[in-house]
Every structure is written in C-alpha cells, then in structure tokens.
Backbone as CSV, one residue per row, in Angstrom:
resi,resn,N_x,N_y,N_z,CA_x,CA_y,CA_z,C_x,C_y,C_z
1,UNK,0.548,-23.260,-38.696,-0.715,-23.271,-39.377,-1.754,-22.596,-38.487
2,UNK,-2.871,-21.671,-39.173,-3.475,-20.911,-38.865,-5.003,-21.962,-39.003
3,UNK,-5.760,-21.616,-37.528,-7.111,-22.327,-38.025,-8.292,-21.418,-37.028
4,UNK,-9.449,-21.628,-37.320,-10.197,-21.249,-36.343,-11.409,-22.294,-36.093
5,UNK,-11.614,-22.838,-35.471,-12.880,-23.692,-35.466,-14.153,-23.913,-34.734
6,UNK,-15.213,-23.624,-35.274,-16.436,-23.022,-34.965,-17.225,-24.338,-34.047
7,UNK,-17.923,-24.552,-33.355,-18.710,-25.566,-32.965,-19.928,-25.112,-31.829
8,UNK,-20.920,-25.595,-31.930,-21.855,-25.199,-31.254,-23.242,-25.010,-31.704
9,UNK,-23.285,-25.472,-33.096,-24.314,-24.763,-34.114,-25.453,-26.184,-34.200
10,UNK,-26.425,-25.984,-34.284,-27.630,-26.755,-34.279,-28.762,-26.197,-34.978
11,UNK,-29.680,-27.273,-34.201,-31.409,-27.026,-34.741,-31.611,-26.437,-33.708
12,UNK,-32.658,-25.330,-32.935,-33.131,-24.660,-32.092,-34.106,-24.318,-32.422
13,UNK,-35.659,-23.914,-31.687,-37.093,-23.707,-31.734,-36.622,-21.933,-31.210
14,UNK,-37.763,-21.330,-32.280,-37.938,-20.020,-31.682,-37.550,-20.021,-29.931
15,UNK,-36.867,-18.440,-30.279,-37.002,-18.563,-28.274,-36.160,-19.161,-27.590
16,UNK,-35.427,-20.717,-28.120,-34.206,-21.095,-27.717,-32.876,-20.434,-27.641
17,UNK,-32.222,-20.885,-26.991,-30.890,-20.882,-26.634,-29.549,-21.481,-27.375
18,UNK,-28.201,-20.930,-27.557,-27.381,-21.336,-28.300,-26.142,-20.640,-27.767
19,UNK,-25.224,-21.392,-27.881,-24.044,-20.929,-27.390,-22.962,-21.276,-28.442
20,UNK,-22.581,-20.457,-29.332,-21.184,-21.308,-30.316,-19.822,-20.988,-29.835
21,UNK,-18.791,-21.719,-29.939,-17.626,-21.300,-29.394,-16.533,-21.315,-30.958
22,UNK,-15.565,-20.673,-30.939,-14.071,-20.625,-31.856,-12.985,-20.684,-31.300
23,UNK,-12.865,-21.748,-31.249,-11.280,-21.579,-30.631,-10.283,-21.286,-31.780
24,UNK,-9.345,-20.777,-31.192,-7.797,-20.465,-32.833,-6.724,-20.525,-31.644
25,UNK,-5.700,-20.529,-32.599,-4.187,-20.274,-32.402,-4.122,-19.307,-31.339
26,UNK,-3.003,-19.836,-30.702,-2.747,-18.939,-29.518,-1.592,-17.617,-30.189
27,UNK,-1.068,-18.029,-30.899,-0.362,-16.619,-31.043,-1.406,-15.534,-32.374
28,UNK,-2.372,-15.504,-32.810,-3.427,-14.999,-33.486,-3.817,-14.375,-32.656
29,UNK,-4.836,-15.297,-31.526,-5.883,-14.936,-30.554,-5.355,-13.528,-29.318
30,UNK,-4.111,-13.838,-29.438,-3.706,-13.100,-27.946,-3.642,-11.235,-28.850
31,UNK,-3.531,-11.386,-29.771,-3.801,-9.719,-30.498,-4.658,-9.616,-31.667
32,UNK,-5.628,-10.230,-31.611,-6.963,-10.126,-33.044,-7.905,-9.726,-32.343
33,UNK,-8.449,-8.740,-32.963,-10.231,-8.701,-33.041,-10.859,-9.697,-33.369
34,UNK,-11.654,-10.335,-32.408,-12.463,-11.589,-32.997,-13.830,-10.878,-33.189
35,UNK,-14.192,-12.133,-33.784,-15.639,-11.524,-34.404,-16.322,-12.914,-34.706
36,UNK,-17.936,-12.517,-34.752,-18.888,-13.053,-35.346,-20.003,-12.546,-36.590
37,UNK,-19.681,-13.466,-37.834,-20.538,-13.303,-38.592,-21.060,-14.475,-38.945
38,UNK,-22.252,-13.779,-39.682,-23.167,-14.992,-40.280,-23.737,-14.406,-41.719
39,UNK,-24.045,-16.015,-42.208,-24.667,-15.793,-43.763,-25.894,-16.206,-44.255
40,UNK,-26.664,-15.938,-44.078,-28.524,-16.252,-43.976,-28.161,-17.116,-45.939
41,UNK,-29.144,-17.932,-45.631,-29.147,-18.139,-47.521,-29.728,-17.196,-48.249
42,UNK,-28.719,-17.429,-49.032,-29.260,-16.022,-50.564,-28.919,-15.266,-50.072
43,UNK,-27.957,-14.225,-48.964,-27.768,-13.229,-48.400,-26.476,-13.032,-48.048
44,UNK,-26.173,-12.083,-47.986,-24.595,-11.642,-47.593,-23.898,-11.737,-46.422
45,UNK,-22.554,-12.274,-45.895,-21.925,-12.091,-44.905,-21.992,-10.834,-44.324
46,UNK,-22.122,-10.843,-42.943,-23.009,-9.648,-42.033,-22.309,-9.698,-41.010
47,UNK,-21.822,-8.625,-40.244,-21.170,-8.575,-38.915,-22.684,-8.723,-38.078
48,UNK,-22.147,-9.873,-37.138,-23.176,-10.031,-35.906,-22.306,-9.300,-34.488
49,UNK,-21.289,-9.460,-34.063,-20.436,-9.120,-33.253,-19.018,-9.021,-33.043
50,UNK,-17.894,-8.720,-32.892,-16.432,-8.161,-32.234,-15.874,-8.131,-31.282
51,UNK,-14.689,-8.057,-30.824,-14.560,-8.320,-29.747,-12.827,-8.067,-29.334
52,UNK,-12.692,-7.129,-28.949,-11.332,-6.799,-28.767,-10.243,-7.481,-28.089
53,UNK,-8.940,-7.513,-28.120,-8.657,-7.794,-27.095,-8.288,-7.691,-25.706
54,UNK,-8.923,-6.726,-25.280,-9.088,-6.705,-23.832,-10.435,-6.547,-23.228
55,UNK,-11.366,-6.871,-24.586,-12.691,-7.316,-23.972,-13.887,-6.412,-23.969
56,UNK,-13.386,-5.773,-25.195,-14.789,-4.363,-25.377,-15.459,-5.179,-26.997
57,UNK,-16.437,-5.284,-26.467,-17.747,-5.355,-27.704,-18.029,-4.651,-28.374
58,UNK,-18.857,-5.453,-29.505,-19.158,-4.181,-30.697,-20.384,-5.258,-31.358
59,UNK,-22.056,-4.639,-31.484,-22.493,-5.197,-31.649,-23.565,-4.895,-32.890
60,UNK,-23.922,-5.699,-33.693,-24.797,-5.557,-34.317,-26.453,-5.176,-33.961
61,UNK,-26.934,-3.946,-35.200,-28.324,-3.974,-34.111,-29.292,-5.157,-33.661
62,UNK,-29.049,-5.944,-34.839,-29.945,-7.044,-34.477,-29.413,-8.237,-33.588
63,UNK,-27.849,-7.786,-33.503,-27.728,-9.286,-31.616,-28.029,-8.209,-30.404
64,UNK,-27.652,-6.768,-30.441,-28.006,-5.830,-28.950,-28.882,-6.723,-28.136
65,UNK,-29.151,-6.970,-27.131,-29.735,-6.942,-26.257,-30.443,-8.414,-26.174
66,UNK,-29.756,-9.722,-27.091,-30.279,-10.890,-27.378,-28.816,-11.794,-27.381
67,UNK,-27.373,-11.173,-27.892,-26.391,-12.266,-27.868,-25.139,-11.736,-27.370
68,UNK,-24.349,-11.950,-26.918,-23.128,-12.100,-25.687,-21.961,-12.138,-26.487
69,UNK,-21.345,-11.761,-26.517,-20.009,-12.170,-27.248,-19.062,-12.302,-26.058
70,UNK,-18.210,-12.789,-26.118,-17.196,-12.999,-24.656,-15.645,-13.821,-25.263
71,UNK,-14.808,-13.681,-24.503,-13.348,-14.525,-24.864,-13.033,-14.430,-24.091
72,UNK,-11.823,-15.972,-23.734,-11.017,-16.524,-22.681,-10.245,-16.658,-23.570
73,UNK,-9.118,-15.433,-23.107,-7.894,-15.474,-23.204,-7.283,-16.714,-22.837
74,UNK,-7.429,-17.476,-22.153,-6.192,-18.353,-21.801,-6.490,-19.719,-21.881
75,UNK,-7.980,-19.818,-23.016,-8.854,-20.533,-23.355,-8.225,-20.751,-24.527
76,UNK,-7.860,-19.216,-25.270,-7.852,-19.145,-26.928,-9.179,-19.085,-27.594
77,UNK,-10.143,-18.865,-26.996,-11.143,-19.196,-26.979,-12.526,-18.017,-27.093
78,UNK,-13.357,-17.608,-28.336,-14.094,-16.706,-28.493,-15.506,-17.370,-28.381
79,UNK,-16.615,-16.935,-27.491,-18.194,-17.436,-27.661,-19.090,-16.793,-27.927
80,UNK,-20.332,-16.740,-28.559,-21.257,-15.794,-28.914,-22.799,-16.514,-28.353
81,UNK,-22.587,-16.347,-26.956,-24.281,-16.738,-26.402,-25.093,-15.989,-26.426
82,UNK,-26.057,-17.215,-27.798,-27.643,-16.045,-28.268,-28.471,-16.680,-27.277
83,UNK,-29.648,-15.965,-27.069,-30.967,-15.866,-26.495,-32.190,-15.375,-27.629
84,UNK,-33.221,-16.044,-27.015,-34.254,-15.266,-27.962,-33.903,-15.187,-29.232
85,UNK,-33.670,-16.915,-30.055,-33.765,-17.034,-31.041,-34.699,-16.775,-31.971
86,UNK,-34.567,-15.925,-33.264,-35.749,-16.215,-34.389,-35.861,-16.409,-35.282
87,UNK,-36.654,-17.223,-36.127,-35.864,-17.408,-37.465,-35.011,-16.685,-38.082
88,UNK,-35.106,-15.462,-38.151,-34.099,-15.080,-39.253,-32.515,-14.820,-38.625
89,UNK,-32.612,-15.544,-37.374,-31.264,-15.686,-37.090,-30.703,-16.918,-37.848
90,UNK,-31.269,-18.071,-38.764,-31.050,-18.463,-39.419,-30.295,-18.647,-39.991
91,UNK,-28.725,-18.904,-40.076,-27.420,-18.985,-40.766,-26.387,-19.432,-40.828
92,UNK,-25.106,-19.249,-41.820,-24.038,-19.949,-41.057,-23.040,-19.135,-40.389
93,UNK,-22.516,-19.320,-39.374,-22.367,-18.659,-38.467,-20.499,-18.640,-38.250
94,UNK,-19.908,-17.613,-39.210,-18.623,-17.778,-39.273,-17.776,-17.137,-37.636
95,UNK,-16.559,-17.631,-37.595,-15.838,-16.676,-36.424,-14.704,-16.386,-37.381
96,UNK,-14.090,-15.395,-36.936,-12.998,-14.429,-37.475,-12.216,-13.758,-36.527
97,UNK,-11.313,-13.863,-37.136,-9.489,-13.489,-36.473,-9.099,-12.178,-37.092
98,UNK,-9.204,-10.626,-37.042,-8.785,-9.946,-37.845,-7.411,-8.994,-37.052
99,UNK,-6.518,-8.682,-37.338,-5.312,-7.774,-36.996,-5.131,-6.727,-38.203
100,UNK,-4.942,-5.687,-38.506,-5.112,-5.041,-39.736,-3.665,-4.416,-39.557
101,UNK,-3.057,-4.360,-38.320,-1.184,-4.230,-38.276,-0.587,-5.366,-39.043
102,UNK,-1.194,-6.273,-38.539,-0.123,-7.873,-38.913,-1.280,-8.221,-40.448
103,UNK,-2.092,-7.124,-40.403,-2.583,-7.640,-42.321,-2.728,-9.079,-42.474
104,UNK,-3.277,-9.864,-41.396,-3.795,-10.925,-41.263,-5.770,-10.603,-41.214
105,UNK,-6.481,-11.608,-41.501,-7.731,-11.625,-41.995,-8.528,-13.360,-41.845
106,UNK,-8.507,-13.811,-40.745,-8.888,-15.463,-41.033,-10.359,-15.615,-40.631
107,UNK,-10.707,-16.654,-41.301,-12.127,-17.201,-41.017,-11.906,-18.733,-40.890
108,UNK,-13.036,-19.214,-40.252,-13.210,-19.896,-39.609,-14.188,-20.732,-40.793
109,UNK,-14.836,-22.511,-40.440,-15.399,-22.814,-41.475,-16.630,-22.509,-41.552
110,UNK,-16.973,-22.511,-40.525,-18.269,-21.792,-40.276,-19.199,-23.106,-39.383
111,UNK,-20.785,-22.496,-39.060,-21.567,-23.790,-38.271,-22.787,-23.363,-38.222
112,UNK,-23.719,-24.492,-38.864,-24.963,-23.787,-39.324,-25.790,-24.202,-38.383
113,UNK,-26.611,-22.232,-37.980,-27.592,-22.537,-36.745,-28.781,-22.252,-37.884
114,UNK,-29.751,-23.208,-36.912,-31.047,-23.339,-37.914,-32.331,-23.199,-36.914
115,UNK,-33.163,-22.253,-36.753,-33.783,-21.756,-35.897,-35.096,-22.084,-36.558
116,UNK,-36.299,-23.115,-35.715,-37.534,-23.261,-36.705,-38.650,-22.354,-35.728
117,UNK,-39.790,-21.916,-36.528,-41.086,-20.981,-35.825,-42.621,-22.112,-35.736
C-alpha cells in the first residue's frame, strides 16, 4: 500500500514560519519526483515546488526566494520550509509522488496552512 502523509500545517501570522513534512513509502520515494502543491479556496491546484531525486529543485515564482523544498532520502522523507508567510499563501497544501516511467501519480491528503494579516 501506497500512502503519503502530510503534517506540519497550522495557523501562522503574516511573516511567520512553517515547515510541512511528507513522508511515503520507501520503495516510491527512492525514484519519484516529489512535489508540493497547494489549493487556495475557490482556486485551482498549483505547483508550489519539486524535487528530484538527487536533489535539484524546481520552483514556483511565488515560493523563489521565500520556501525550501528539501528530502531525506533515508528519512523517506520530503519538507517544504516557508518563510515570509502571506496570506495568500493560504491553502491546502498537498505532497506528491510522481514517476511518469512507472506511470505512477500519488497524492497525499493534504494539510491546511492558514496564514492571518
């Protein structure tokens, strides 16, 4: 069984700090692109960040230079530490497992960060 599970998600004040983590399956994790998305209400699932496996990023314009993406391999383990929260970071905040060889595609349940001004 395949899972991914998100945790880390809260209330945070403009300007705060947040760190979410996903852990998954070890035989997934060791060859997927992980990733972070999120879903603002009323709004569409959005790539926030990626993450290869050997550790090259790929970032959305709006996390550049505000959120971290990172993985421990031997963790199983994917994190996305934001900074310089603002509201409209506002969302729920899925992680994802993608391989497009092995035509696998998983998400995670998601974890809602809620950022007030």
């Amino acid at each position: 069984q395949v899972q991914l599970v998100e945790s880390g998600g809260g209330l945070v004040q403009a300007g705060g700090s947040l760190r979410l983590s996903c852990a998954a399956s070890g035989r997934i994790f060791s060859s997927a692109i992980m990733g972070w998305y999120r879903q603002p209400p009323g709004e569409q699932r959005e790539l926030v960040a990626t993450i290869t496996r050997t550790g090259t990023p790929n970032y959305a314009d709006s996390a550049k230079g505000r959120f971290t993406i990172s993985r421990d391999n031997a963790k199983n383990t994917v994190y996305l530490q934001m900074h310089s929260l603002k509201a409209e970071d506002t969302a729920v905040y899925y992680c994802n497992a993608n391989n497009a060889l092995l035509s696998y595609n998983y998400w995670g349940q998601g974890t809602q960060v809620t950022v007030s001004s």
